[in-house]
C-alpha positions as CSV (number, residue, x, y, z in Angstrom):
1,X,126.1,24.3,98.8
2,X,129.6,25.0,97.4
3,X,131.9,26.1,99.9
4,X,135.4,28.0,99.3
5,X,138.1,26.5,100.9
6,X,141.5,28.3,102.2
7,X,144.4,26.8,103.1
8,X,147.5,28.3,104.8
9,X,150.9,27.4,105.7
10,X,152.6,28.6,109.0
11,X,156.4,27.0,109.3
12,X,155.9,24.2,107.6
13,X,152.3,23.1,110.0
14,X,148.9,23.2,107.6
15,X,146.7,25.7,109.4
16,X,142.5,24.9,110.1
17,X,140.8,25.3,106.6
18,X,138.8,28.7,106.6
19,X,135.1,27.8,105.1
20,X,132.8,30.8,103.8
21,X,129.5,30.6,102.7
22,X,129.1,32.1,99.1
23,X,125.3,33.4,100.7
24,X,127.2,35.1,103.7
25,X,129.6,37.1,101.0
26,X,126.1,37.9,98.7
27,X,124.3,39.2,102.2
28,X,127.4,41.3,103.3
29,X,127.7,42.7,99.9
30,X,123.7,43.5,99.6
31,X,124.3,45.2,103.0
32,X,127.1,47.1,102.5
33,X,125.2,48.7,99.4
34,X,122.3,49.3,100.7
35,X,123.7,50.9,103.9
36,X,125.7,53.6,101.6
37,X,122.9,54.4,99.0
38,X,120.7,55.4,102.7
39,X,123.6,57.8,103.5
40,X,124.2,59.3,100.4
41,X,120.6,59.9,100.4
42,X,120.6,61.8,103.9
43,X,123.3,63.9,102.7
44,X,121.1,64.9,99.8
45,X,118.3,65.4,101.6
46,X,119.8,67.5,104.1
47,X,121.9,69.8,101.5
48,X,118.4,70.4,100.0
49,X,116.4,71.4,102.9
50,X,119.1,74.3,103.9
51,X,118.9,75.3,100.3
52,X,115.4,75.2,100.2
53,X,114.1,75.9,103.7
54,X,116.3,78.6,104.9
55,X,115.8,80.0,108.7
56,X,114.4,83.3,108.8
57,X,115.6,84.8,112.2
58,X,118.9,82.7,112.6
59,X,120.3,82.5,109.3
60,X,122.7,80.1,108.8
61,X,126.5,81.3,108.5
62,X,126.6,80.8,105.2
63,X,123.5,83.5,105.1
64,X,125.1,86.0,106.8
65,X,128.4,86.7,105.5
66,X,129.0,84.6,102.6
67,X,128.0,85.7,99.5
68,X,126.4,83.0,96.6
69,X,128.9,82.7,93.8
70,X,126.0,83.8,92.0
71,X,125.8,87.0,92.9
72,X,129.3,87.4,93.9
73,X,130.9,90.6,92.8
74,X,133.6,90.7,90.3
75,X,136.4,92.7,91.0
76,X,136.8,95.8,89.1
77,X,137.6,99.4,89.3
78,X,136.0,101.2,92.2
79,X,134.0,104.2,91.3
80,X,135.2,107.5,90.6
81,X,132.5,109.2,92.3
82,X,131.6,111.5,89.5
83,X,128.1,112.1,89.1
84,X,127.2,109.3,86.4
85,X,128.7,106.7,89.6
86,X,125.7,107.8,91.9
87,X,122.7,105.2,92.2
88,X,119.8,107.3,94.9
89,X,118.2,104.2,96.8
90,X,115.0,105.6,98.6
91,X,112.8,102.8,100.5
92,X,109.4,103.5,101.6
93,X,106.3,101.3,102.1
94,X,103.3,101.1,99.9
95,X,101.0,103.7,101.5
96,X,99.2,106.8,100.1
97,X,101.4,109.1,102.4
98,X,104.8,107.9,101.5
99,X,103.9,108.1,98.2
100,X,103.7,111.7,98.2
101,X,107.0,112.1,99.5
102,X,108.8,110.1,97.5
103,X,107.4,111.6,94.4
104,X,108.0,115.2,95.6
105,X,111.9,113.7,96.4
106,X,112.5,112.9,92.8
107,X,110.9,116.1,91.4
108,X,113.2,118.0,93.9
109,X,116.4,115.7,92.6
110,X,115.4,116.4,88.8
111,X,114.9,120.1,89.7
112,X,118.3,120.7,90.5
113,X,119.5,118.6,87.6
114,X,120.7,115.4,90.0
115,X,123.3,112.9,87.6
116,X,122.8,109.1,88.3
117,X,120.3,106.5,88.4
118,X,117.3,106.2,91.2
119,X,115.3,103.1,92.4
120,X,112.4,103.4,94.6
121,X,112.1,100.1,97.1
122,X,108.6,99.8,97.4
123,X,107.3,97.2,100.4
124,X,104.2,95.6,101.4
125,X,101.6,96.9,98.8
126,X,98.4,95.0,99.4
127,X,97.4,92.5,96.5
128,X,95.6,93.7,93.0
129,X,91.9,94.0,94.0
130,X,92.3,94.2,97.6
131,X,92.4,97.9,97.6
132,X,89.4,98.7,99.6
133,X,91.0,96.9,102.7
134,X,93.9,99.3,102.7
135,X,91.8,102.3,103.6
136,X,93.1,104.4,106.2
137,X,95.5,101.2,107.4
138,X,98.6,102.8,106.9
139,X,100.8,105.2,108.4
140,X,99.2,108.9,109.3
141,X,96.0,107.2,108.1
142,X,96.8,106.9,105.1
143,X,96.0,104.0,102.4
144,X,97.8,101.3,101.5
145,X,97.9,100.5,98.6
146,X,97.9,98.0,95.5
147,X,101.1,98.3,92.9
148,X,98.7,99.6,90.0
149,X,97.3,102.6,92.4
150,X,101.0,103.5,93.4
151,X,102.3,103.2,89.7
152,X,99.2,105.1,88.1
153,X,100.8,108.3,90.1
154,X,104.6,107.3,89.3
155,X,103.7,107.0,85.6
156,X,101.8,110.9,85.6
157,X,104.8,111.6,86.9
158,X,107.2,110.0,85.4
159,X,106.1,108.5,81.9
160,X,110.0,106.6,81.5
161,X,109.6,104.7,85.0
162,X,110.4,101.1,84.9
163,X,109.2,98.1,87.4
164,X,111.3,95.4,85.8
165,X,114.4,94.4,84.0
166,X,113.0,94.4,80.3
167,X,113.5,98.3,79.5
168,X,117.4,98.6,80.2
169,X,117.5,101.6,78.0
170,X,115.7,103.7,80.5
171,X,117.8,101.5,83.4
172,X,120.8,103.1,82.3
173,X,119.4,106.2,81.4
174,X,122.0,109.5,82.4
175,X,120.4,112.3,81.2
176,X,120.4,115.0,84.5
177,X,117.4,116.8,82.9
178,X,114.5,113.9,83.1
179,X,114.4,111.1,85.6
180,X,113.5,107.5,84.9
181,X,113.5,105.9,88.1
182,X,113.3,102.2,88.5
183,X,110.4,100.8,91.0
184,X,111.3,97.7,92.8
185,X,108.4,95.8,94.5
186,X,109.3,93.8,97.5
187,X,107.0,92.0,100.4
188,X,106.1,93.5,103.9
189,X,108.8,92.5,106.6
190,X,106.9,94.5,109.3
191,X,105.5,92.1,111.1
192,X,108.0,91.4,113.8
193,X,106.1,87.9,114.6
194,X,107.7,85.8,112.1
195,X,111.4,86.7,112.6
196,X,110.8,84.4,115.9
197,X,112.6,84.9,119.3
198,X,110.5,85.2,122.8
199,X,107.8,87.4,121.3
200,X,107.0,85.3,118.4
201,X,103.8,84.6,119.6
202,X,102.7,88.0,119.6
203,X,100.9,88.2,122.8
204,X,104.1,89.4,125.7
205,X,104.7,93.4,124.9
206,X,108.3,94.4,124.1
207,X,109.8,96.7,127.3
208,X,113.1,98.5,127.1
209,X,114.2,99.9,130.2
210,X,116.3,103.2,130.2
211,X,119.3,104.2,132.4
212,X,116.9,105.8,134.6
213,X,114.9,102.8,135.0
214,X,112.1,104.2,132.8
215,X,110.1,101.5,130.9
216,X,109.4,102.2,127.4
217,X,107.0,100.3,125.2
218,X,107.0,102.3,121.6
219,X,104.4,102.5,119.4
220,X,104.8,99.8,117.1
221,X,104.3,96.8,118.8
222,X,104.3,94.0,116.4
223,X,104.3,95.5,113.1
224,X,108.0,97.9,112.6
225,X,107.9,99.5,109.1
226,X,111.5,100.2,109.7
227,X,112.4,96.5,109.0
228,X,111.6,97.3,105.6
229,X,114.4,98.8,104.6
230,X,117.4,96.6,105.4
231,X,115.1,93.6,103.9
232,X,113.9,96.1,101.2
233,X,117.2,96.9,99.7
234,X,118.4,93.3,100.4
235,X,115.7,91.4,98.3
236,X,116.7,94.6,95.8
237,X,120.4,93.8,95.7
238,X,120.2,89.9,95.0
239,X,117.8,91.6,92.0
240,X,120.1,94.0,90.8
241,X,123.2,91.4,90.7
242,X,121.5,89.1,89.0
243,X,119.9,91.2,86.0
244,X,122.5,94.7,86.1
245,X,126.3,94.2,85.2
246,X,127.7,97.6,86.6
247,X,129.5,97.3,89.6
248,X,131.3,101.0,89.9
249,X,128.3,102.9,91.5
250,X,128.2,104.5,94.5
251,X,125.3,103.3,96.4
252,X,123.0,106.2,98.2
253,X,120.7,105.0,100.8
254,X,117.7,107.7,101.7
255,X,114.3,108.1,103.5
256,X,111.3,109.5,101.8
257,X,111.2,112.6,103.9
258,X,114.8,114.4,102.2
259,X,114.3,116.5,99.6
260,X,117.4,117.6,97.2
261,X,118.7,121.2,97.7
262,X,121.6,121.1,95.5
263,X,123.2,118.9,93.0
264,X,124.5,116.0,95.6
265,X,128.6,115.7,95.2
266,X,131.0,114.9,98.3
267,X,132.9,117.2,100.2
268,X,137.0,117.3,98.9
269,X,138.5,114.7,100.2
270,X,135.8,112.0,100.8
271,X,136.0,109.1,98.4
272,X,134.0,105.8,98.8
273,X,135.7,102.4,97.5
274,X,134.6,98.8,98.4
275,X,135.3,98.1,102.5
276,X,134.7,102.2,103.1
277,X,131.7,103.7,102.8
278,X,130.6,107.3,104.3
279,X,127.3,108.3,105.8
280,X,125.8,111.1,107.3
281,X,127.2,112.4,110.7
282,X,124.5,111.8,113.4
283,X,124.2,112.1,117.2
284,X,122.6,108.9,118.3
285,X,126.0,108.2,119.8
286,X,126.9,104.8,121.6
287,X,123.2,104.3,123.6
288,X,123.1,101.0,122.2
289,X,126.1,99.6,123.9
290,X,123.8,99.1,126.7
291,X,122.0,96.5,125.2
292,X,122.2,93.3,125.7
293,X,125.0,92.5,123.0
294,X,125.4,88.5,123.9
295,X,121.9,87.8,123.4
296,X,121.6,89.5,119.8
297,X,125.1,88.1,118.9
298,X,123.2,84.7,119.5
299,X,120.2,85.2,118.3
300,X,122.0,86.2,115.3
301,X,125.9,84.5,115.4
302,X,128.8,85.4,113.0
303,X,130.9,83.1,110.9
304,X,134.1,82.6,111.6
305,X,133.3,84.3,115.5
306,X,132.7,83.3,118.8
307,X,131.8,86.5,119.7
308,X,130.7,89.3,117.2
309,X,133.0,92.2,116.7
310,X,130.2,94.8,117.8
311,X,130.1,93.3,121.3
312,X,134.0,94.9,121.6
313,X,132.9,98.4,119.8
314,X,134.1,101.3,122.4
315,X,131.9,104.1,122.7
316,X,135.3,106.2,121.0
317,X,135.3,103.8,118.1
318,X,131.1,104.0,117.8
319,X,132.0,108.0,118.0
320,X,134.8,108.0,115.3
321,X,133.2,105.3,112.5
322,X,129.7,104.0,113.4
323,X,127.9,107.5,114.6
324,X,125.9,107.8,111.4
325,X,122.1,107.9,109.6
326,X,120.5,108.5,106.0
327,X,121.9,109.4,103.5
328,X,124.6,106.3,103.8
329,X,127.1,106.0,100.8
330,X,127.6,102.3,100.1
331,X,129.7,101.0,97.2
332,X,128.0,98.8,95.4
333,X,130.0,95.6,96.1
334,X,129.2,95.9,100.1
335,X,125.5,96.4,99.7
336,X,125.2,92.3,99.4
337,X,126.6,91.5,102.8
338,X,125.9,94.7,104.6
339,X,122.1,94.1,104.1
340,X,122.4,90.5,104.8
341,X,124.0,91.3,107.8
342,X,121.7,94.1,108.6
343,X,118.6,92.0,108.6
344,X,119.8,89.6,110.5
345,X,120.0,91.9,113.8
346,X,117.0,94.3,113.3
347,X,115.0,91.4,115.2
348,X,116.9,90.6,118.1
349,X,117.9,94.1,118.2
350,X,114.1,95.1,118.0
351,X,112.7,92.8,120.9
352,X,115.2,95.0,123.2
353,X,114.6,98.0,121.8
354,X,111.6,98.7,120.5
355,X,111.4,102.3,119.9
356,X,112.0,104.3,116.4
357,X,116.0,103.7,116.0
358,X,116.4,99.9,116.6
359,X,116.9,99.5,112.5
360,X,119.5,102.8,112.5
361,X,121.6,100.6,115.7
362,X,121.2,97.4,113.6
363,X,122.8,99.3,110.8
364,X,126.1,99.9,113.0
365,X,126.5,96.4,114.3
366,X,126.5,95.0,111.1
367,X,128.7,97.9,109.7
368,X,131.2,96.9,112.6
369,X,130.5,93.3,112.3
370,X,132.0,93.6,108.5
371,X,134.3,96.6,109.7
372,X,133.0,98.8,107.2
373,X,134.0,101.5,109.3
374,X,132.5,105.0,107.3
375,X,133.8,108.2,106.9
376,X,131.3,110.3,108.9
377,X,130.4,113.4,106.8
378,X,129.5,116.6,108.5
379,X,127.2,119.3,106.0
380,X,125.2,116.8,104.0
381,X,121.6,117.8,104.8
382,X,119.7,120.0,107.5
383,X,116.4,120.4,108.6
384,X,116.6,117.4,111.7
385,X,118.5,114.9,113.6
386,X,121.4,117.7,113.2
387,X,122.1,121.3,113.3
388,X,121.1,124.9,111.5
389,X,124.5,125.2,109.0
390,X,126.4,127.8,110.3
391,X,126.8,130.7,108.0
392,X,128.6,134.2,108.8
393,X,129.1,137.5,106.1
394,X,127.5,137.7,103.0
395,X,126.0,134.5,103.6
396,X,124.3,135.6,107.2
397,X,123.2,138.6,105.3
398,X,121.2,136.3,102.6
399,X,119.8,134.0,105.3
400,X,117.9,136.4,107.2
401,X,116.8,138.3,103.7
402,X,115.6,134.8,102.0
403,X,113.6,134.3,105.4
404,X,112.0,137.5,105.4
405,X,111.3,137.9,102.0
406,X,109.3,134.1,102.1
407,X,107.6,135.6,105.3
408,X,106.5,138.9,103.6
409,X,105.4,136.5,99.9
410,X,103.1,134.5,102.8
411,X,101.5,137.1,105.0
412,X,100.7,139.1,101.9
413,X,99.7,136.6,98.8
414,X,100.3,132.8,100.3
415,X,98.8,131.3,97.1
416,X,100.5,133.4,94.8
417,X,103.2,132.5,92.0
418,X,106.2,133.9,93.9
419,X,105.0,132.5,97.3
420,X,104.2,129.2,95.7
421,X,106.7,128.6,92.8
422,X,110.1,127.8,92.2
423,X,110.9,124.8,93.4
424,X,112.4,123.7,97.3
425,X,115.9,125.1,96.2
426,X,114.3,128.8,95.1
427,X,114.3,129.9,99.2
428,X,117.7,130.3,99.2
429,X,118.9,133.7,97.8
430,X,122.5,134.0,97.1
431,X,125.3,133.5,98.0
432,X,123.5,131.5,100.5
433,X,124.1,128.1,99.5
434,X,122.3,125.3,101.7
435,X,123.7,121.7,102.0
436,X,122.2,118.8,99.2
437,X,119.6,117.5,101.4
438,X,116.7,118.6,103.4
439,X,115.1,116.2,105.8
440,X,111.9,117.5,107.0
441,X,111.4,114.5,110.1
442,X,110.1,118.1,112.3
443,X,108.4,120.5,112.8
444,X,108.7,124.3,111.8
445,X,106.7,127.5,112.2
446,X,107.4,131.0,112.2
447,X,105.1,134.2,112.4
448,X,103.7,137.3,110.4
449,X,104.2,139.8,110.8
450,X,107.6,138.3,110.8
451,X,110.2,139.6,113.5
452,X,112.9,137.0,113.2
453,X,111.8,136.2,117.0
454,X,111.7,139.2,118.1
455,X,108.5,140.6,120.3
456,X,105.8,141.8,118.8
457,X,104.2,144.9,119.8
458,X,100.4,144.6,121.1
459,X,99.0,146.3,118.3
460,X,100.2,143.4,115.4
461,X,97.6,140.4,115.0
462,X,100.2,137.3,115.0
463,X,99.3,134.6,112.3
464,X,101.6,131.6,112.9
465,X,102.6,129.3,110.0
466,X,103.9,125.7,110.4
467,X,104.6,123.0,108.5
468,X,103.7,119.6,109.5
469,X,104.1,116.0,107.3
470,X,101.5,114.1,108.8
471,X,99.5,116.8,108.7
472,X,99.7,117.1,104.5
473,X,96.8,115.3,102.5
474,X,97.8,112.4,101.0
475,X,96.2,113.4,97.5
476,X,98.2,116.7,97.8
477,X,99.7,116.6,94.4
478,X,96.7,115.2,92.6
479,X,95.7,117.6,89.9
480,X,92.0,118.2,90.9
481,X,93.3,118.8,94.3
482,X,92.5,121.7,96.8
483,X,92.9,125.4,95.2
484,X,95.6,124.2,93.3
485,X,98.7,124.9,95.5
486,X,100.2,123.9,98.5
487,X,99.9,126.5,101.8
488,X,101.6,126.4,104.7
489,X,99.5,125.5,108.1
490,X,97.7,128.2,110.2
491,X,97.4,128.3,113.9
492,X,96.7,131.0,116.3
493,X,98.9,130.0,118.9
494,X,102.4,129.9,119.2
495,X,104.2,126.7,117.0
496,X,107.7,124.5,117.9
497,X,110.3,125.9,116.2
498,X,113.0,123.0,115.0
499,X,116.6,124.0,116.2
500,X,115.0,127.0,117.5
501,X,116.9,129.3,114.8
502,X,114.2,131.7,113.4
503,X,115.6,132.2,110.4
504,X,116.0,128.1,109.5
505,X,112.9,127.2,110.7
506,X,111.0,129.9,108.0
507,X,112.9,128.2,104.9
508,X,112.1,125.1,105.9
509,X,108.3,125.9,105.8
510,X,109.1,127.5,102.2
511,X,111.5,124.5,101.0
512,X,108.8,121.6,101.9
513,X,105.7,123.9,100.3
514,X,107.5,125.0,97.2
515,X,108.6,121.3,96.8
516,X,105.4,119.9,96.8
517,X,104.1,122.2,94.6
518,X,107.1,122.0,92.1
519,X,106.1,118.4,92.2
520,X,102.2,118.8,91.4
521,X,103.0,121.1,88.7
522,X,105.4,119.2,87.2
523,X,103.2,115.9,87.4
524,X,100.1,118.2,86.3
525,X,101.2,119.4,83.1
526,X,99.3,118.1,79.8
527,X,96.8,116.6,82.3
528,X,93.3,116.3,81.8
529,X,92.5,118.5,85.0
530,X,94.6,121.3,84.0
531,X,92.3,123.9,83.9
532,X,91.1,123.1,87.3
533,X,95.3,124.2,88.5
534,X,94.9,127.9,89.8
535,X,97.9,130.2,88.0
C-alpha cells in the first residue's frame, strides 16, 4: 500500500518520518460519521417522544406554564367589560340530570336579556349507540348519555346552537334577546386511575384525616366528576385559540346549578385585565394549607421553582386573594395557563383530599402558583356556600311581601299561571332587587299556611314545601312531561331551611320552580306535544 510520508525539521536535526495508513484515515473518517448520524438520530427521537407521548400526571415544565407559540396570545387591548366582552363558560358532564340544569341556566340568562356569548363544556358522553349502557349510571341516577340524545334537547331548545367551528355567524352572535350557545364536546377525566400516583392501581382507598383525627373517605372513590372541569375548559381553550381570533372577552366560569337573576355586570370599581381576574367571595378559607404541600408540589413541579409559590401562601394572603368559588372572572389570555396549571394539581391534590372541594383548592394553588391573585367580589349570587343579602327599608318591606305572596299563589292554586309563570327573576317584587346569580347546591322549604316562621296555632294543617335538585325528574322539561308544570315538593314533616332566613328560603323554592318551567315553556312552544302543556 501507499503510505504518506511526513517529514519535520527541529533545529536543523531531521525528525522520525510519521507513516499513516490511507485505510486508518478511511476507517476514522467512516467512524466519525457514523457515530454523529446515531446522535442526531437520538436527539430526534427523543424531541419526538415528548411531543408525541406527553405525561399525563407530571407534565413536563414546558406543559405547565409555557404556552405553544401556537396558541400563544397576542397582545391587545384588555376588555372593557361591557356586556358584548362577557363569554358564560358552564361545564357539566353528559348525564340526563345535568342536562336539565344547564338548559334551564340558559333560559334563565336569555330571560333577563344576558349580553355575550355562552359555551356549554360537555364531558364524558358515552359513544353513539351505546346509549342503553348509560342507564341510570350517572349522577342522581340519572343517564348518561350519547352527544345526539343531549343535542336533540339543546336543539328544541335552542334551534341556533352550534357544536363546531363551521357556523361563526351564530359564534359571534350578540343579540341579548335569543341565545345561540356553542356546545363543546370533550372526554371523561373522572377516573382518577389514570392520572397515576400511589392509587393508580385502583385497589388502596383514599383517607384524609381531619384536625380532629377524623378519617374521611368521600364518596367518589375513583371516579371525581369535578376533574372535569379544569380538563374541560382546558381541552376547550386550546380549541378556542386555535379556531376564534377574539382575545378581549371576559371569561365567566359557572356550574350548572346557578340560575341568572339579573343581567350579570360587575360591581363599580371591579375591572378584570390579563394577570387579575375576580371571583366570587367564598368561605372555604385556608383548610388546605394543611395538606401536604411538598408532595403535590412534586407530584406536580413548577418551572423555573424549587419550590411552588403555594407552599409560602399565608392563611392572610389565602383570605385576601385566593378565598373564592363559581362564578370566576378570567380574562381570556390567562385561561391557557391557569387551566394547564389547574389540571396538573387536581390529582395529587385529590389523593389527599378526596372529598367534594379538592378541584375548588386546586383552583387556588394554581391561581397563586401564576399569582393571579383575584379581586374577591362580595354580592354576586345567593342561595349557598354564602349568605341571605342583607336588605333593610323598602327593600325589607318587598322581601317579606314577595315571600308571602309566592306562599299564598302555592297553598291556594300551585299549578296555576301566577304560581307557575314568569320566569326565576318574577319572585322578586320591587324595589327588591336580588344579586345576578342563584345557586341552588341546598335545600329550601317553607310552610302553608305561611307564618314567616312563626308558630302555628293547633288548629292550621301545616303543608311543607321544599325544593330539592336531585329530587327533580330528569325529563322535567320534556313536553309530554307530568301535568305540564313544575310543583314544588310536599312533605308532612318539618324541612331544612338553607341559611335559616324564612323569607329567602320561600324565593328560592319559587326562583328554581318558575325557572324550570320558564325553561319547558320556552323549549315547548311550536312542539308537536303542545296540546298535552296544561295553561
Amino acid at each position: 500500500l501507499r503510505r504518506l510520508q511526513m517529514t519535520t525539521i527541529n533545529n536543523g536535526r531531521q525528525r522520525k518520518k510519521l507513516r499513516i495508513s490511507a485505510k486508518t484515515v478511511l476507517l476514522s473518517t467512516v467512524a466519525f460519521c457514523v457515530t454523529l448520524l446515531i446522535t442526531v438520530n437520538v436527539l430526534l427521537q427523543n424531541k419526538q417522544t415528548r411531543s408525541v407521548h406527553p405525561p399525563q400526571v407530571s407534565p413536563s415544565k414546558q406543559q405547565q406554564v409555557a404556552v405553544d407559540a401556537k396558541y400563544k396570545p397576542v397582545p391587545i387591548a384588555a376588555a372593557d367589560n361591557s356586556e358584548s366582552a362577557f363569554h358564560f363558560i358552564v361545564s357539566s358532564d353528559c348525564t340526563s340530570y345535568q342536562r336539565w340544569e344547564t338548559l334551564t341556566q340558559l333560559h334563565s340568562a336569555q330571560n333577563v336579556k344576558q349580553c355575550g356569548r355562552f359555551t356549554w363544556i360537555v364531558s364524558g358522553c358515552l359513544e353513539e349507540g351505546s346509549a342503553h349502557m348509560g342507564k341510570g349510571k350517572g349522577g342522581a341516577n340519572s343517564d348518561i348519555l350519547t352527544p345526539t340524545l343531549l343535542l336533540a334537547e339543546v336543539e328544541r331548545h335552542f334551534p341556533h346552537f352550534t357544536v363546531s367551528h363551521s357556523n361563526e355567524t351564530a359564534r359571534t352572535h350578540h343579540d341579548c334577546n335569543e341565545l345561540h350557545p356553542h356546545v363543546h364536546f370533550t372526554p371523561d377525566y373522572s377516573d382518577m386511575r389514570t392520572f397515576g400516583g400511589p392509587f393508580a392501581d385502583g385497589k388502596n382507598k383514599r383517607v384524609f384525616v381531619n384536625k380532629q383525627g377524623k378519617q374521611l373517605y368521600g364518596s367518589y372513590g375513583n371516579k371525581y366528576k369535578f376533574n372535569n372541569k379544569p380538563n374541560g375548559l382546558h381541552h376547550w381553550i386550546l380549541s378556542f385559540l386555535e379556531h376564534d381570533s377574539r382575545r378581549d372577552e371576559t371569561i365567566i366560569l359557572n356550574d350548572p346549578d346557578f340560575l341568572f337573576l339579573t343581567k350579570f355586570d360587575f360591581p363599580d370599581g371591579v375591572k378584570v385585565v390579563p394577570g387579575k381576574p375576580a371571583a366570587a367571595k367564598y368561605g372555604l378559607g385556608s383548610q388546605f394549607l394543611d395538606f401536604d404541600l411538598g408532595q403535590i408540589c412534586q407530584r406536580s413541579p413548577l418551572e423555573g421553582h424549587q419550590n411552588c409559590p403555594f407552599q409560602n401562601l399565608t392563611s392572610s394572603e389565602v383570605h385576601k386573594f385566593y378565598n373564592v368559588g363559581a362564578p370566576y372572572a378570567i380574562h381570556i389570555q390567562d385561561v391557557l395557563p391557569l387551566s394547564s396549571r389547574w389540571k396538573s394539581l387536581v390529582p395529587p391534590t385529590y389523593d389527599q383530599y378526596p372529598l367534594l372541594y379538592a378541584e375548588m383548592f386546586a383552583y387556588v394553588m394554581a391561581a397563586a402558583d401564576l399569582n393571579l391573585k383575584h379581586n374577591l367580589v362580595r354580592g354576586l349570587f345567593t342561595g349557598c356556600m354564602t349568605g341571605n343579602p342583607k336588605v333593610d327599608g323598602a327593600a325589607k318591606i318587598a322581601l317579606q311581601k314577595s315571600a308571602s305572596t309566592y306562599a299564598k299563589l302555592i297553598e291556594t292554586n300551585p299549578t296555576g299561571q301566577e304560581a307557575t309563570a314568569g320566569g326565576a327573576s318574577s319572585c322578586f317584587l320591587p324595589p327588591l332587587t336580588p344579586p345576578p346569580f342563584f345557586h341552588y347546591c341546598a335545600r329550601y322549604s317553607f310552610e302553608t299556611p305561611y307564618q314567616r316562621g312563626e308558630e302555628t296555632t293547633v288548629e292550621n294543617t301545616v303543608t311543607y314545601h321544599f325544593f330539592a335538585k336531585r329530587r327533580v325528574e330528569h325529563d322535567v322539561l320534556d313536553c309530554a312531561h307530568g301535568n305540564g308544570t313544575f310543583e314544588p315538593f310536599l312533605a308532612t314533616t318539618p324541612q331544612k331551611k338553607e341559611g335559616g332566613d324564612p323569607d329567602w328560603n320561600v324565593l328560592a323554592v319559587c326562583v328554581v320552580a318558575r325557572a324550570i318551567n320558564f325553561a319547558k315553556e320556552i323549549g315547548c312552544k311550536g312542539s308537536a306535544n303542545e296540546n298535552e302543556m296544561v295553561a
